[in-house]
C-alpha positions in Angstrom: -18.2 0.0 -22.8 -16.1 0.6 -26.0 -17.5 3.0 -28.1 -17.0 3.0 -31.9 -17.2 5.2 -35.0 -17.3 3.4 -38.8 -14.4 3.9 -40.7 -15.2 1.5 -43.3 -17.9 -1.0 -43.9 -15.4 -3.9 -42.3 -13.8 -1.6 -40.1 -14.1 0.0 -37.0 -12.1 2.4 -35.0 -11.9 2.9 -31.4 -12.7 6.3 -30.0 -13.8 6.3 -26.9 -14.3 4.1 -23.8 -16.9 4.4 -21.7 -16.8 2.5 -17.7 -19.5 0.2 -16.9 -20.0 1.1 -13.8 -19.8 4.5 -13.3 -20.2 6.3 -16.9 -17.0 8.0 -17.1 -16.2 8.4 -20.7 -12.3 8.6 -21.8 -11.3 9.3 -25.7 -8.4 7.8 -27.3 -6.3 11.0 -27.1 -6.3 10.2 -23.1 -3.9 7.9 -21.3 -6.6 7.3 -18.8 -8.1 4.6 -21.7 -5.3 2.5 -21.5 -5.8 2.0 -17.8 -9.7 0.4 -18.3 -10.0 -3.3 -17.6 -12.0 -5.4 -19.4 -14.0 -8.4 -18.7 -15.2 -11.1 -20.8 -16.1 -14.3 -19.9 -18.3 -17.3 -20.6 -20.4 -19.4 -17.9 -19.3 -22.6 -17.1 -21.3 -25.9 -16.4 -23.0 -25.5 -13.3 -21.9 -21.6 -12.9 -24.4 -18.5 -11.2 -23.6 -16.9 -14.8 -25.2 -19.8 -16.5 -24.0 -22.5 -18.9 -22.7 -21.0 -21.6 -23.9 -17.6 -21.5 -21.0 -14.7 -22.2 -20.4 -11.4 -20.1 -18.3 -8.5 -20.6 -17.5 -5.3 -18.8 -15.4 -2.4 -19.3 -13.9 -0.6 -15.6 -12.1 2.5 -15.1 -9.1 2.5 -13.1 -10.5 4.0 -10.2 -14.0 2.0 -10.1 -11.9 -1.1 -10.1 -10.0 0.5 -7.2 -12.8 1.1 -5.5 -14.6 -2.7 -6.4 -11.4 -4.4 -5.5 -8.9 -2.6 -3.3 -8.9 -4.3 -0.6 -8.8 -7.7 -1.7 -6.3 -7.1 -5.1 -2.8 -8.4 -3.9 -0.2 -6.3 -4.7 2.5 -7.9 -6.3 5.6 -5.6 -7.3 6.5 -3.6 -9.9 7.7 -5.2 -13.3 
């Protein structure tokens, strides 16, 4: 979950990120924030999520390692 502080009434700047799944809170002085995944998407006709209704999640690196490991397919460096 992205957590914010108010910088201005319009404006809002990111300090921190918190993962979704297992509370690990990172600060924007951390290179470990740059490595969280997030998630956002919107239910399709006919989808488990229902129609039209909008998720989002924010993962650490190492809880998406540990979600997906063994079915992410590796596919070279860049």
């Amino acid at each position: 979950m992205k957590q914010y502080k108010k910088v201005q009434t319009i404006i809002d700047e990111l300090i921190a990120m918190k993962c979704d799944v297992c509370g690990r809170i990172d600060s924007v002085d951390s290179y470990e924030i740059y490595e969280y995944t997030h998630i956002n998407f919107v239910g399709g006709y006919g989808s488990i999520f229902g129609d039209g209704d909008e998720y989002e999640e924010d993962i650490c690196q190492y809880c998406l390692k540990g979600l997906l490991g063994n079915t992410l397919r590796y596919l070279g460096e860049k």
